[in-house]
Backbone as a ProteinNet text record, in pm:
[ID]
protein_1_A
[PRIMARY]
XXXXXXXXXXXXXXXXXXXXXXXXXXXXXXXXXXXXXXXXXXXXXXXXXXXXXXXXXXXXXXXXXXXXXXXXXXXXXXXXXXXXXXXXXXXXXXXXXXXXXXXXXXXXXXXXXXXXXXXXXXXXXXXXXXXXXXXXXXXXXXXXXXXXX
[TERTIARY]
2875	2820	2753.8	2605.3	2562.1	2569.8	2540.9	2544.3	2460	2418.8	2306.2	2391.9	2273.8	2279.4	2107.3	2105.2	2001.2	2035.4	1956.4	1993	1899.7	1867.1	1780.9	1818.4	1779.8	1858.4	1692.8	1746.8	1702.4	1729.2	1653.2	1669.4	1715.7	1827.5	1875.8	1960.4	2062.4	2130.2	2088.4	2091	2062.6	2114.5	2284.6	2331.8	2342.1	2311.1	2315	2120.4	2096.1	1958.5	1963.1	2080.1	2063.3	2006	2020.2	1949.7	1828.9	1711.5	1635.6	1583.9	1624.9	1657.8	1698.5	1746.9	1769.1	1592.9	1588.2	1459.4	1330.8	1331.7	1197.4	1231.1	1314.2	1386.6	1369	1373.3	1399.4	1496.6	1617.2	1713.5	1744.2	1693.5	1760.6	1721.5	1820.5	1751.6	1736.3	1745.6	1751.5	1913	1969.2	2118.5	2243.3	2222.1	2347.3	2314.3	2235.9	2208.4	2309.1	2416.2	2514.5	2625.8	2644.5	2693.6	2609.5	2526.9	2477.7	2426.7	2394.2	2419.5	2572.9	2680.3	2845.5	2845.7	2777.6	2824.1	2691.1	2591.9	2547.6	2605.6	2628.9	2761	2871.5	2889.3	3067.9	3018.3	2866.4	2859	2750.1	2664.2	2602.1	2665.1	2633	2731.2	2580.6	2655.4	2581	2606.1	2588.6	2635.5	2511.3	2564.8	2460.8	2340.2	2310.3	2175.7	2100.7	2165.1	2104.4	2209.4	2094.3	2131.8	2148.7	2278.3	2232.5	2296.7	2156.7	2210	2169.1	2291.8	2308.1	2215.1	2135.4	2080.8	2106.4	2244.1	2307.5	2212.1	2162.6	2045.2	1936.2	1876.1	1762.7	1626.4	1616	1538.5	1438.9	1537.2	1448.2	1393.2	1454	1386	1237.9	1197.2	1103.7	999.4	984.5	925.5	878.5	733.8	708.2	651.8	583.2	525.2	665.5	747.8	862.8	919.2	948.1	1001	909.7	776.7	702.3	654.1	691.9	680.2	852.8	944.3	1063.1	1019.4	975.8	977.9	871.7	735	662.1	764.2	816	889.8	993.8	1040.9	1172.1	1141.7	1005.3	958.8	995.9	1015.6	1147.9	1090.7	1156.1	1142.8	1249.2	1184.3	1252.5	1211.5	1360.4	1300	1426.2	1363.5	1508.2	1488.8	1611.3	1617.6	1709.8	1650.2	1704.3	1720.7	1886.4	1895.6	1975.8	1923.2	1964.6	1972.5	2058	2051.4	2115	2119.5	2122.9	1981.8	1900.4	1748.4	1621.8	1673.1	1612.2	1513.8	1603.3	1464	1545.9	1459	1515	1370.8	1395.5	1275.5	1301.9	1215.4	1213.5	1074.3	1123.1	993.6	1037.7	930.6	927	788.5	878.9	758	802.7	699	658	512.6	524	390.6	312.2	183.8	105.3	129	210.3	231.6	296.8	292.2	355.8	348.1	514.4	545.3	590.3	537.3	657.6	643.8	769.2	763.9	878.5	828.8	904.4	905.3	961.5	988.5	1093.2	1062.2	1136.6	1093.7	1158.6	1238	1108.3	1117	1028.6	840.6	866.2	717.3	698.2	621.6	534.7	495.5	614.6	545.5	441	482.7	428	406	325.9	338.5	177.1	222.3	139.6	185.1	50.9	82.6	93.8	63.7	115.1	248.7	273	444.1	470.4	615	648.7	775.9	778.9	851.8	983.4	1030	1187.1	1116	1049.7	1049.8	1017.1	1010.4	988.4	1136.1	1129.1	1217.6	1297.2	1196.5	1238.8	1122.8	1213.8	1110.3	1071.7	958	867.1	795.9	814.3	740.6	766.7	717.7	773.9	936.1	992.6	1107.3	1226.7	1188.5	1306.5	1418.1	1477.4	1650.4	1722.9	1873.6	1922	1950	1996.5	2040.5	1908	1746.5	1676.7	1687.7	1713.8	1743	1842.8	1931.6	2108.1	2066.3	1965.7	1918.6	1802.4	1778	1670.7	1755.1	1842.6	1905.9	1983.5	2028	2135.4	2096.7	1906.1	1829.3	1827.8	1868.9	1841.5	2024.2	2094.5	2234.1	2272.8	2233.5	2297.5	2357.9	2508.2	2564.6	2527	2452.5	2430.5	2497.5	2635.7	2754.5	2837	2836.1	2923.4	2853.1	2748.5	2627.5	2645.7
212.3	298.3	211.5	251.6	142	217.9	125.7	147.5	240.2	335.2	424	438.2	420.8	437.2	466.8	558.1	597.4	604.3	556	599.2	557.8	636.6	676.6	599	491.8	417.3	408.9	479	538.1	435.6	354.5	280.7	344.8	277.2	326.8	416.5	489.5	574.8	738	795.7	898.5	1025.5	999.9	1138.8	1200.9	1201.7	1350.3	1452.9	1373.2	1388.2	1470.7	1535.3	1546.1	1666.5	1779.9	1886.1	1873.1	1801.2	1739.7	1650.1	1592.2	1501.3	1602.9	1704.5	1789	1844.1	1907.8	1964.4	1913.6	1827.3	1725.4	1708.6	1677.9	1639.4	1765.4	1906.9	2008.9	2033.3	1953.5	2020.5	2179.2	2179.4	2355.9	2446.5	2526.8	2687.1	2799	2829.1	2935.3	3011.5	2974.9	3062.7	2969.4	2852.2	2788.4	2652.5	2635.9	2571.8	2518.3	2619.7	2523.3	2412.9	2449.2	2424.9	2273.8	2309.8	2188.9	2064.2	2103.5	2043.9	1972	2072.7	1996.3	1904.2	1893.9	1866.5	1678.6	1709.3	1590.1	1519.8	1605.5	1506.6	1464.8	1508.7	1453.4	1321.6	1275.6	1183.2	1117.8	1121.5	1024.3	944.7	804.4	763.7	590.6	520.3	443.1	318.5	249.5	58.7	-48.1	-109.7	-196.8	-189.5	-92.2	-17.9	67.7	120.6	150.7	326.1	417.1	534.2	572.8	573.4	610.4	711.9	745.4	891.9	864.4	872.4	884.1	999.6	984.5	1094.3	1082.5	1133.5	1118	1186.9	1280.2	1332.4	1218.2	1140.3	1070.4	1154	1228.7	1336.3	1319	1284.3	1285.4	1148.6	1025.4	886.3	875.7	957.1	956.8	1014.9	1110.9	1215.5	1121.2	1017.4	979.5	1050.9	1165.5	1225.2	1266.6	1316.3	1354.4	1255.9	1152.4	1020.7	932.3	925.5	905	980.3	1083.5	1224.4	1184.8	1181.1	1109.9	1005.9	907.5	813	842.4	940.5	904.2	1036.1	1132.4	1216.5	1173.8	1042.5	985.3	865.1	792.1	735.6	598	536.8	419.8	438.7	292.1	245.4	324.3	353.8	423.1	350.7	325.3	244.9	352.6	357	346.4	336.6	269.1	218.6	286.5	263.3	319.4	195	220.3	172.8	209	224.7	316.5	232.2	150.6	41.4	94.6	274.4	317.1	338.6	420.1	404.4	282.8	157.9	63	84.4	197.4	235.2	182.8	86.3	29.2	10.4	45.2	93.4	67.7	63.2	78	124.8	188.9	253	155.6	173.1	109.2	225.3	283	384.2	330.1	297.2	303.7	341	409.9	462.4	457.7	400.3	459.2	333.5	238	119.2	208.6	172	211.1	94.3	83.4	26	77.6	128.5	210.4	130.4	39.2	-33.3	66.1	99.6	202.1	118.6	88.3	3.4	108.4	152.1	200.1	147	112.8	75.9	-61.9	-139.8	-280.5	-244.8	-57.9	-62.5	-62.9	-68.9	-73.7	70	177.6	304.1	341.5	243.6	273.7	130.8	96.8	5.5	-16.5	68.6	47.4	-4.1	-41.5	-108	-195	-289.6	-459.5	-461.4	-645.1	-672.9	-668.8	-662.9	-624.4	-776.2	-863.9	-964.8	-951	-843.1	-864.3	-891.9	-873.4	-863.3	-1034.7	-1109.6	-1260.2	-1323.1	-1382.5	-1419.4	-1339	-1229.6	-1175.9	-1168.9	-1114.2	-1087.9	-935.6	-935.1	-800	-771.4	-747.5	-720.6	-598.5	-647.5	-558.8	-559.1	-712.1	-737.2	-722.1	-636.8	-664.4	-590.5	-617.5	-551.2	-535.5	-454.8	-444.8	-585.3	-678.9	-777.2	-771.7	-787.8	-786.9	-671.9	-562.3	-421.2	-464	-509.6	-551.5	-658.3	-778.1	-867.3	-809	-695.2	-692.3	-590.1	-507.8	-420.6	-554.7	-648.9	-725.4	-789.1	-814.9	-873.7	-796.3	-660.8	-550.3	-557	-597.5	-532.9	-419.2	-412.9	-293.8	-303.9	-282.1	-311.8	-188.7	-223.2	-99.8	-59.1	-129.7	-54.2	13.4	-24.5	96.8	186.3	189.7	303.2	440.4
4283.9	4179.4	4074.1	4035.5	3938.6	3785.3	3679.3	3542.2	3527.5	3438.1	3379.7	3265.6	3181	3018.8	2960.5	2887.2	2791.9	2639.8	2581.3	2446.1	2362.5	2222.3	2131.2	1991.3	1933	1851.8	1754.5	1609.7	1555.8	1377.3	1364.8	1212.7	1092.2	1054.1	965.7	966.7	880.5	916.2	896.7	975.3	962.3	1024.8	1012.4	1060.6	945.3	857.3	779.1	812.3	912.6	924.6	1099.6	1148.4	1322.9	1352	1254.9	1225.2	1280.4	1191.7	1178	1281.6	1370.9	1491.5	1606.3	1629.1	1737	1754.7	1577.2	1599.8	1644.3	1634.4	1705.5	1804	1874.7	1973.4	2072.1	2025	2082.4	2166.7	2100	2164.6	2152.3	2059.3	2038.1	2144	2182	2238.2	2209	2070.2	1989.8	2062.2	2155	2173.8	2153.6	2168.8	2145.5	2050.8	1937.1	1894.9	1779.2	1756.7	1700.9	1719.5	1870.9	1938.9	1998.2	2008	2036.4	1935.6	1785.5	1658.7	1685.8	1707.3	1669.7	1830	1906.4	2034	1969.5	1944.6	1883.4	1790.8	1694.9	1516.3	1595.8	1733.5	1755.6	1844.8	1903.9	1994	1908.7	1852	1738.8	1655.3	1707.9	1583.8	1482.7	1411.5	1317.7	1329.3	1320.8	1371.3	1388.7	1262	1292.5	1203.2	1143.1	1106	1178.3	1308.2	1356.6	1392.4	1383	1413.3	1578.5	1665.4	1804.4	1842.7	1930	2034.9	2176.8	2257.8	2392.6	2437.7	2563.5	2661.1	2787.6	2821.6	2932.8	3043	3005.1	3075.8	3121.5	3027.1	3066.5	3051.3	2963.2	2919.6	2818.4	2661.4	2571.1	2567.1	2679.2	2634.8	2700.8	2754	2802.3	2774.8	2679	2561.9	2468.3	2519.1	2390.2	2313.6	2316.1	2193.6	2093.8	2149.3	2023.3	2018	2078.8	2018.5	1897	1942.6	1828.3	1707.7	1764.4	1587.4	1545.6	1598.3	1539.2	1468.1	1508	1402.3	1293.6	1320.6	1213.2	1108.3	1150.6	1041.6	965	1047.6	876.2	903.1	926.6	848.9	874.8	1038.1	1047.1	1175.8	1198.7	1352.3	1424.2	1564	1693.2	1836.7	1893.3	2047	2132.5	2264	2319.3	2454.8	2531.1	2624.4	2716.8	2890.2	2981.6	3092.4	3120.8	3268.2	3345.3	3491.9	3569.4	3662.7	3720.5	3831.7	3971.5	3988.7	4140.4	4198.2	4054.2	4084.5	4054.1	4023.2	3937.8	3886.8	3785.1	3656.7	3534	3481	3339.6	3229.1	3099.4	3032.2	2895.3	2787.4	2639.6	2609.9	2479.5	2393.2	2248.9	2166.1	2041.5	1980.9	1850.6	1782.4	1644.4	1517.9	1416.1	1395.7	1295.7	1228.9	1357.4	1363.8	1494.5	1540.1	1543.7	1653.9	1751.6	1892.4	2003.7	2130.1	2184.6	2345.1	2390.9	2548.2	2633	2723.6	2766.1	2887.8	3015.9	3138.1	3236.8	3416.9	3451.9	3581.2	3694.3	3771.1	3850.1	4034.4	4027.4	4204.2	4211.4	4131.2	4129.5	4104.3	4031.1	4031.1	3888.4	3779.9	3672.9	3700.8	3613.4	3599.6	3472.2	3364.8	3238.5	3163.4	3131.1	3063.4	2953.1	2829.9	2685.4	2570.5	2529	2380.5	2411.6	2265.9	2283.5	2286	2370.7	2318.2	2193.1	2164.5	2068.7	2053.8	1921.3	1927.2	1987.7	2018.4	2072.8	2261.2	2294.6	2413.1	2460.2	2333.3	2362.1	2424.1	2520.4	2621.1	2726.9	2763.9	2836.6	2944.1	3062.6	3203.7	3220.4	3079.9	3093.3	3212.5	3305.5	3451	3524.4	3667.9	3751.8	3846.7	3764.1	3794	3707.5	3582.7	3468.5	3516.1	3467.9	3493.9	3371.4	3418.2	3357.8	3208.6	3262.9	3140.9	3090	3099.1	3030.1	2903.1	2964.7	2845.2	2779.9	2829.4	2730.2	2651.2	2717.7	2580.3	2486.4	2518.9	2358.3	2294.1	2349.1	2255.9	2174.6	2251.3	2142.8	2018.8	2028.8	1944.2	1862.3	1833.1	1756.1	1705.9	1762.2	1704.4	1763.2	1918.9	1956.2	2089	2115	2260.6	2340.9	2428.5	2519	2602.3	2636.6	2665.3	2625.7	2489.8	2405.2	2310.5	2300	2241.1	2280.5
[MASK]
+++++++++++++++++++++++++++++++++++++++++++++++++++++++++++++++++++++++++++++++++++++++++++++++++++++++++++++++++++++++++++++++++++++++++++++++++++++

């Protein structure tokens, strides 16, 4: 069984902000949207400087338009990273203001890859070969364990 982890790591703190973060996000469904607000406040958490939310789904990391209206609406850097090492899809986004990187690799192919590098990605194997430890070393350059996120 291999690792999969997604997650949305969001500058600065901002859970008094998930309201706000569902709604761009579109999590809501107009029927169970409170529920899904308390089901986010109980798995969002802050560390580091950094605001994170898990997408066990693998859903919203891939939504760059609402990942990048996330960051330009509070105003702060947004990346987030996926790895999935049963499907060898491992990935990051990076959104500020209108800077943008979406790097996306699945099964040794180059599904996505825009924007300039971005300095965390210096010493790493940005390709069609990156892997998992490549994602675990730039989250760590940031202060973020992507095993316990």
């Amino acid at each position: 069984m291999g690792f999969s982890k997604a997650i949305i790591a969001i500058k600065g703190n901002h859970l008094d902000h998930l309201e706000k973060v569902a709604a761009i996000l579109n999590y809501f469904d107009g029927v169970d949207d409170q529920e899904v607000l308390e089901e986010l406040s109980a798995t969002a958490k802050y560390e580091n400087g950094w605001t994170l939310i898990g997408d066990e789904e693998m859903v919203y990391v891939v939504e760059d338009d609402l990942i990048g209206e996330l960051s330009q609406e509070l105003d702060t850097a947004v990346y987030t990273f996926t790895v999935q090492t049963a499907s060898a899809s491992y990935g990051f986004s990076y959104f500020q203001g209108d800077k943008n990187r979406v790097f996306l690799v699945e099964d040794g192919e180059i599904i996505t890859d825009e924007g300039e590098s971005i300095p965390i990605e210096k010493d790493q194997k940005i390709s069609e070969y990156i892997g998992e430890e490549d994602i675990v070393a730039i989250t760590e350059k940031l202060g973020i364990s992507l095993e316990e996120a």
